[in-house]
DOKOLZA-183364 format. One record per residue (C-alpha): x, y, z; residue in three letters. Coordinates in nm, 2 decimals, padded with zeros to 4 digits. Each point is the difference from the previous one (the first is absolute). Example, Ala and Ser with C-alpha at 12.3 -4.5 7.8 and 13.67 -1.06 7.14 Angstrom:
2
NODE      X      Y      Z nufi
NODE  01.23 -00.45  00.78  Ala
NODE  00.14  00.34 -00.07  Ser
END
This chain:
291
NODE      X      Y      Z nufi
NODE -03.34  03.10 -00.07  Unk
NODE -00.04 -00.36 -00.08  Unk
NODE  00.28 -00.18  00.23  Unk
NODE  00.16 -00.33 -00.17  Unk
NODE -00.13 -00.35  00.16  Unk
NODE  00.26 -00.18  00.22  Unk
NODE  00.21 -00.30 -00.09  Unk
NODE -00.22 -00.32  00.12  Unk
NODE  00.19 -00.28  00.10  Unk
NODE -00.04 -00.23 -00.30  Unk
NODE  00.16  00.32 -00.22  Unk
NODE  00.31  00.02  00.16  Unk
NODE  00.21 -00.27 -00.15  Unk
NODE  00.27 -00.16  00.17  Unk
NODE  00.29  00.24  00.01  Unk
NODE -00.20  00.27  00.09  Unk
NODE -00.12 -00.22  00.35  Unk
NODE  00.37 -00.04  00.04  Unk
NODE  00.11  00.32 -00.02  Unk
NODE -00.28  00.15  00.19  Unk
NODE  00.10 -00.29  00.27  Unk
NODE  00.38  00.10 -00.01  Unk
NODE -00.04  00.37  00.01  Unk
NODE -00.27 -00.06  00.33  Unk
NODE  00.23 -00.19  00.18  Unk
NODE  00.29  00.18 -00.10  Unk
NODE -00.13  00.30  00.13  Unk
NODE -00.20  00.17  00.29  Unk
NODE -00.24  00.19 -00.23  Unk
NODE -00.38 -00.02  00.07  Unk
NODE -00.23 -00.27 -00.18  Unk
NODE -00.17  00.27 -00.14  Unk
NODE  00.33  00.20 -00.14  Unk
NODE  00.12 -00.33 -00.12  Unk
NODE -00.34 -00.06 -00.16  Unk
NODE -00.03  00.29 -00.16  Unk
NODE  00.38 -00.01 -00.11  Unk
NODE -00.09 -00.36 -00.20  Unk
NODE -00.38  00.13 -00.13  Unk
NODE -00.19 -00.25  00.31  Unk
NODE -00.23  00.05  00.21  Unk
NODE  00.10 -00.08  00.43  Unk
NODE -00.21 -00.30 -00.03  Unk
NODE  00.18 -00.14 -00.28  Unk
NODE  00.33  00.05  00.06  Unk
NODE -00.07 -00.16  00.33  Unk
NODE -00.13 -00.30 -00.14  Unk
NODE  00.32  00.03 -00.33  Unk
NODE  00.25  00.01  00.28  Unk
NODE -00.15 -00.32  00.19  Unk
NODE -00.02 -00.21 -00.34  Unk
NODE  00.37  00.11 -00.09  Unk
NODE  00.11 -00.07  00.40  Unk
NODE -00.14 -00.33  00.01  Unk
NODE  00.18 -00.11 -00.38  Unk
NODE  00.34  00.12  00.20  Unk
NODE -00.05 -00.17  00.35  Unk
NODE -00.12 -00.31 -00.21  Unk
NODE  00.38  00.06 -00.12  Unk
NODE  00.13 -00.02  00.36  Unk
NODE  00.14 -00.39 -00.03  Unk
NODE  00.22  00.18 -00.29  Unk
NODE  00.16  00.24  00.07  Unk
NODE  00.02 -00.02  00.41  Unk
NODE  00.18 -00.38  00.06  Unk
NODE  00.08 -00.14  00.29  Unk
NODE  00.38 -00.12 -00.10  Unk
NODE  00.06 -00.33 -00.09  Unk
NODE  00.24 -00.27  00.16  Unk
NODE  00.27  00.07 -00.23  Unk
NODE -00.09  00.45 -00.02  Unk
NODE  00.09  00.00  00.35  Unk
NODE  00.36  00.03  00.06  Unk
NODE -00.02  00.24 -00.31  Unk
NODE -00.16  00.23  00.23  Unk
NODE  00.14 -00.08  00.28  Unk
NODE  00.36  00.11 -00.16  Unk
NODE -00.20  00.35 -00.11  Unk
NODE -00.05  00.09  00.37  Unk
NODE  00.36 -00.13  00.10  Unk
NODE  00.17  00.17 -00.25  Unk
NODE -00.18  00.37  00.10  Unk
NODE  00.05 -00.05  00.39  Unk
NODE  00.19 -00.33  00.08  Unk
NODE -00.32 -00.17  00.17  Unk
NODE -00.02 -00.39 -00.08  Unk
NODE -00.26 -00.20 -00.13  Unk
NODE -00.26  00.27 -00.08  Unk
NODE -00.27 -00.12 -00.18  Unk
NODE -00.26  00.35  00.04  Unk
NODE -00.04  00.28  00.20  Unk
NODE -00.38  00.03  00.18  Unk
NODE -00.18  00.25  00.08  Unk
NODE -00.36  00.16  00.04  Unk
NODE -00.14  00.34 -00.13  Unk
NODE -00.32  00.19  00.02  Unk
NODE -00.20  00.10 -00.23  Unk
NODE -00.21  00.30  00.12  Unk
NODE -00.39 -00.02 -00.14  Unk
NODE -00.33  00.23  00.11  Unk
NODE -00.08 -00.32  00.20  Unk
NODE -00.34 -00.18  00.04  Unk
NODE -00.28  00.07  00.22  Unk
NODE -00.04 -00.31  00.12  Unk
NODE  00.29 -00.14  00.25  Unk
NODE  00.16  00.33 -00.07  Unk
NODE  00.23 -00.04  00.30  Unk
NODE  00.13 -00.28 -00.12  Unk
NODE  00.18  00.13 -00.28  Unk
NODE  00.17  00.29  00.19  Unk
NODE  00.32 -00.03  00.05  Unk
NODE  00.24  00.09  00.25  Unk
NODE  00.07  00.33 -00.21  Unk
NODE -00.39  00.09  00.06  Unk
NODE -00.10 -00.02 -00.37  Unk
NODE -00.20 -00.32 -00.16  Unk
NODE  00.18 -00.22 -00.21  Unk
NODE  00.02 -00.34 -00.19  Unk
NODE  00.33 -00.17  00.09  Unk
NODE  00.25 -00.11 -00.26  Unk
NODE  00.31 -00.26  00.11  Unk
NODE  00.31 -00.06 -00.31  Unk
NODE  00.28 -00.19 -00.01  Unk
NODE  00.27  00.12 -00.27  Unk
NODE  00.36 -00.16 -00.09  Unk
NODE  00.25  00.31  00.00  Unk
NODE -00.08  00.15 -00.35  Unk
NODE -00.35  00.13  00.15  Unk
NODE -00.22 -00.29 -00.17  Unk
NODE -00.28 -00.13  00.17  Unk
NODE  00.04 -00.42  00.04  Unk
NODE -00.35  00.02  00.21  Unk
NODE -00.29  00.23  00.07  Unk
NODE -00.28 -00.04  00.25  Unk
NODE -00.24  00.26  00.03  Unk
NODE -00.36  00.09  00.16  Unk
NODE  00.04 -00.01  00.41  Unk
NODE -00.16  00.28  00.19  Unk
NODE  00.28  00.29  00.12  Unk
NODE -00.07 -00.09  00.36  Unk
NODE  00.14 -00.35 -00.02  Unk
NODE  00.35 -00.04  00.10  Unk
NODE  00.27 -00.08 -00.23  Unk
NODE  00.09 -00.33  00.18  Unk
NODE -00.37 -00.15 -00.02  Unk
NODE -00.01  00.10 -00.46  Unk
NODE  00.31 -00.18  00.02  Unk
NODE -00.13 -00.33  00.17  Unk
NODE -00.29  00.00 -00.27  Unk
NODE  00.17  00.08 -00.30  Unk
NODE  00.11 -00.30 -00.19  Unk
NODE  00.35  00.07 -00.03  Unk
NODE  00.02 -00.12  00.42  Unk
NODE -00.07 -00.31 -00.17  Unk
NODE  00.24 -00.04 -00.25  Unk
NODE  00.31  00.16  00.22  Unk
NODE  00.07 -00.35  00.24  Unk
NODE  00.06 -00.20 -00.34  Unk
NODE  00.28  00.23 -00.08  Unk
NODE  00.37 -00.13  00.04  Unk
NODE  00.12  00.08  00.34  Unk
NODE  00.27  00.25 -00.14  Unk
NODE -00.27  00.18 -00.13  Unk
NODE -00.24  00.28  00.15  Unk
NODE -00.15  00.33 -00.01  Unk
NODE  00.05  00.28  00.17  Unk
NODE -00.28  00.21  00.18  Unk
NODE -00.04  00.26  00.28  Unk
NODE -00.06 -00.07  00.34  Unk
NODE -00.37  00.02 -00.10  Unk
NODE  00.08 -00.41 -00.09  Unk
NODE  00.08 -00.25  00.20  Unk
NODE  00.31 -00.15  00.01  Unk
NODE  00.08 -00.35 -00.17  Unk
NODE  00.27 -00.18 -00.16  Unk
NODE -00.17  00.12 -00.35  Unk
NODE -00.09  00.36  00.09  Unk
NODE  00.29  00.19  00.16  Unk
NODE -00.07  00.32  00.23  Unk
NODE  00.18  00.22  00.17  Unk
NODE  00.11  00.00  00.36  Unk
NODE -00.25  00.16  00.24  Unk
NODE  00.18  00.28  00.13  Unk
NODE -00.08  00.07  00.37  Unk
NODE  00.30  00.22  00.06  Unk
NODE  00.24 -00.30  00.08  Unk
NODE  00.12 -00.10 -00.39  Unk
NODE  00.36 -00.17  00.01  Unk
NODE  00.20  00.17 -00.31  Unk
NODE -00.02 -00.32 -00.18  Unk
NODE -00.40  00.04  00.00  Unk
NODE  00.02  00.32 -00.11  Unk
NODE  00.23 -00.05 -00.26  Unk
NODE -00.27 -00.27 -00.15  Unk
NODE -00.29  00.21  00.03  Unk
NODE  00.21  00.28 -00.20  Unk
NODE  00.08 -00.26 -00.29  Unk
NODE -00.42 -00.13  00.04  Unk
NODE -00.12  00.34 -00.03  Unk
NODE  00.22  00.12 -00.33  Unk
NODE -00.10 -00.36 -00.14  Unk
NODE -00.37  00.00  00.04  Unk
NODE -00.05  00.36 -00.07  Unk
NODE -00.03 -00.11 -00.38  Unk
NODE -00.33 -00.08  00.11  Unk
NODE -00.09  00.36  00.06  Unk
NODE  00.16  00.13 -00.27  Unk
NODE -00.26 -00.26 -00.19  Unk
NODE -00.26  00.14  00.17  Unk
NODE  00.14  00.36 -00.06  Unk
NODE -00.01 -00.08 -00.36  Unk
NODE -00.35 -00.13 -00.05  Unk
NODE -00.10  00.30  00.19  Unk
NODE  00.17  00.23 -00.19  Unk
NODE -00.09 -00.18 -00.35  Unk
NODE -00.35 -00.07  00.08  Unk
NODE -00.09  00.29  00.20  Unk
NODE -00.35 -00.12  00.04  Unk
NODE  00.13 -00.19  00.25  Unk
NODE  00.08  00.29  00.24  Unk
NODE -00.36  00.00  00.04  Unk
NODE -00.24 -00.22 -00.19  Unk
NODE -00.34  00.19 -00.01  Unk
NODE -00.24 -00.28 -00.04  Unk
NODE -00.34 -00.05  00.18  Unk
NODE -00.02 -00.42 -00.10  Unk
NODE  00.25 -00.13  00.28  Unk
NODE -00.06 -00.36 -00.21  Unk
NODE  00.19  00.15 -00.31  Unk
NODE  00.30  00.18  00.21  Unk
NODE  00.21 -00.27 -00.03  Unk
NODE -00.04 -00.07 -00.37  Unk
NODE  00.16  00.35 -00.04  Unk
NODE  00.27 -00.04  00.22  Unk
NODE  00.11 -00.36 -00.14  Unk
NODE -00.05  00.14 -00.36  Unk
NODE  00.24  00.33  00.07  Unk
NODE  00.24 -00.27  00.18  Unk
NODE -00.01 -00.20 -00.30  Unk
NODE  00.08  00.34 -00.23  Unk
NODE  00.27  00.03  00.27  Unk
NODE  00.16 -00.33 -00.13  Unk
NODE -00.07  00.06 -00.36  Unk
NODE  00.16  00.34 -00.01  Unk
NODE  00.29 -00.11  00.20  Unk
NODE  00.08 -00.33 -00.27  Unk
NODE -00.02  00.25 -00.26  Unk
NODE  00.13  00.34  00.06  Unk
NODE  00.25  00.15  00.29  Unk
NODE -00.06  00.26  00.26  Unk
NODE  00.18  00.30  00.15  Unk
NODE  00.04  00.02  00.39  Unk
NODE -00.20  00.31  00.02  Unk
NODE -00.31 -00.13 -00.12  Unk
NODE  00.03 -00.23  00.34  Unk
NODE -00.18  00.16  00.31  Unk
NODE  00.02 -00.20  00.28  Unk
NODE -00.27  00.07  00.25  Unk
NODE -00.01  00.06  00.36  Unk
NODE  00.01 -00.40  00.16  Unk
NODE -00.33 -00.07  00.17  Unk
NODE  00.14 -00.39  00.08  Unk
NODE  00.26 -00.15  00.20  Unk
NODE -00.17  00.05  00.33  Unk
NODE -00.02 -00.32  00.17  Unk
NODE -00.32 -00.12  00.15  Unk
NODE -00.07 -00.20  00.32  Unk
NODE -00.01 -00.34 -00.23  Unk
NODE  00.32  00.06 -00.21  Unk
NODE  00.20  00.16  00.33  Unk
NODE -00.11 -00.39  00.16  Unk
NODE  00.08 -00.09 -00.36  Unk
NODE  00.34  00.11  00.08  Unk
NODE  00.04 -00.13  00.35  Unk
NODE -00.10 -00.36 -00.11  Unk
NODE  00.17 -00.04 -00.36  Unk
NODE  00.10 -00.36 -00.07  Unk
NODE  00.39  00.00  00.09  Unk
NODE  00.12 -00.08 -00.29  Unk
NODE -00.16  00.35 -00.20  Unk
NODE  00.21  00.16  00.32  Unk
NODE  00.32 -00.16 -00.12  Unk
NODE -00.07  00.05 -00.33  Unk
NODE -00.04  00.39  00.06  Unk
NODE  00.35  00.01  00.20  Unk
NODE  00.19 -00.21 -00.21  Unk
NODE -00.08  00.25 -00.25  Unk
NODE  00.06  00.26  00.20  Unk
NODE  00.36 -00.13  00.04  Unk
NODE  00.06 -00.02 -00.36  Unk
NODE -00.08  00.37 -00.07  Unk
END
């Protein structure tokens, strides 16, 4: 039986490379089912999916936008409207993104869970839209040390000092990125009260996170060899994240948030903590009293 030649890549024209894309990272199905689903051969959908992810994370500045000057108390009266919580400007948060891992450095990308992954931080405002993405850091690396590399850290002391983010007690505190109260055991009920209020404000963030999971399921576990190319996937589904989401609604059930694997404070963010500049300390209690 003669068997009919593959697709090559110059034959698949352009929506074919995008649907192939989409329906890869929209799903956990093999290269090989998906190839054979769209007529290509492993080797060129692999090589379709990396053209198509690198047109979408070229897209990033787009469709994921660090807010402007005059966006932000827009947002900011999103998250106070859902749980009271002034002057929120984003929710942060990292995310794994599990992967077969490298030989070389292996360690290096397992994380705390034991499995190898690339490391993926978001902020969102509180209708689950990425404002920033940073992706590629080995899973080992803690949360606190993406977030002093990333170039959002950079951008945060310009903000207006009613403004701020929220994160876990992965971050360390500041008067632009508000975390909770460490608990040792010894919380006065005003503390707790806050960290109540924090928590049901910045769990937008993994509800985001939820949601590109769910969506973009390829994320659950991205089966790529080429650790160079992982991020270009994940910024290209976080960028589908953002399309979808200015274009079409979702139901709550297609949201699964996933065990947390952050807010563990490290030695640097627990001295973090212990040495914060006053003023974020006031800042965090004279918030605390308005809730």
């Amino acid at each position: 039986m003669k068997v009919a030649p593959r697709l090559t890549d110059r034959s698949v024209n352009a929506e074919q490379k995008l649907l192939a894309t989409l329906w890869l990272l929209g799903n956990q199905e093999s290269y090989r089912g998906v190839g054979d689903r769209f007529d290509l051969s492993k080797g060129s959908l692999h090589r379709v999916c990396i053209e198509v992810c690198n047109i979408l994370a070229a897209m990033q500045k787009e469709y994921i936008r660090w807010p402007e000057s005059s966006e932000l108390q827009g947002i900011a009266d999103g998250f106070m409207a859902k749980t009271g919580f002034p002057g929120v400007i984003g929710a942060i948060d990292g995310t794994h993104i599990a992967i077969p891992g490298p030989s070389d450095h292996r360690d290096s990308y397992i994380n705390r869970k034991g499995f190898p992954s690339i490391q993926l931080q978001v902020v969102c405002d509180s209708n689950l839209r990425f404002t920033d993405v940073y992706a590629g850091w080995p899973g080992a690396v803690h949360d606190a040390r993406v977030y002093r590399n990333c170039p959002v850290a950079q951008l945060l002391p310009t903000l207006p000092s009613t403004y701020h983010l929220l994160g876990d007690s992965a971050y360390p505190l500041s008067t632009y990125l508000l975390v909770p109260y460490r608990d040792n055991g010894h919380l006065t009920p005003l503390e707790k009260r806050y960290n109540k209020v924090h928590s049901s404000t910045r769990v937008d963030v993994e509800r985001a996170i939820g949601l590109l999971k769910c969506k973009w399921r390829r994320m659950k576990h991205l089966d790529m060899i080429s650790v160079p190319d992982i991020p270009t996937f994940i910024v290209a589904a976080c960028v589908l994240h953002n399309f979808v989401l200015l274009h079409d609604k979702f139901e709550e059930e297609e949201i699964e948030v996933e065990e947390g694997m952050g807010g563990e404070m490290d030695n640097a963010c627990s001295s973090a903590e212990n040495n914060a500049a006053v003023d974020a300390k006031h800042k965090r209690l004279d918030i605390a009293n308005l809730l």
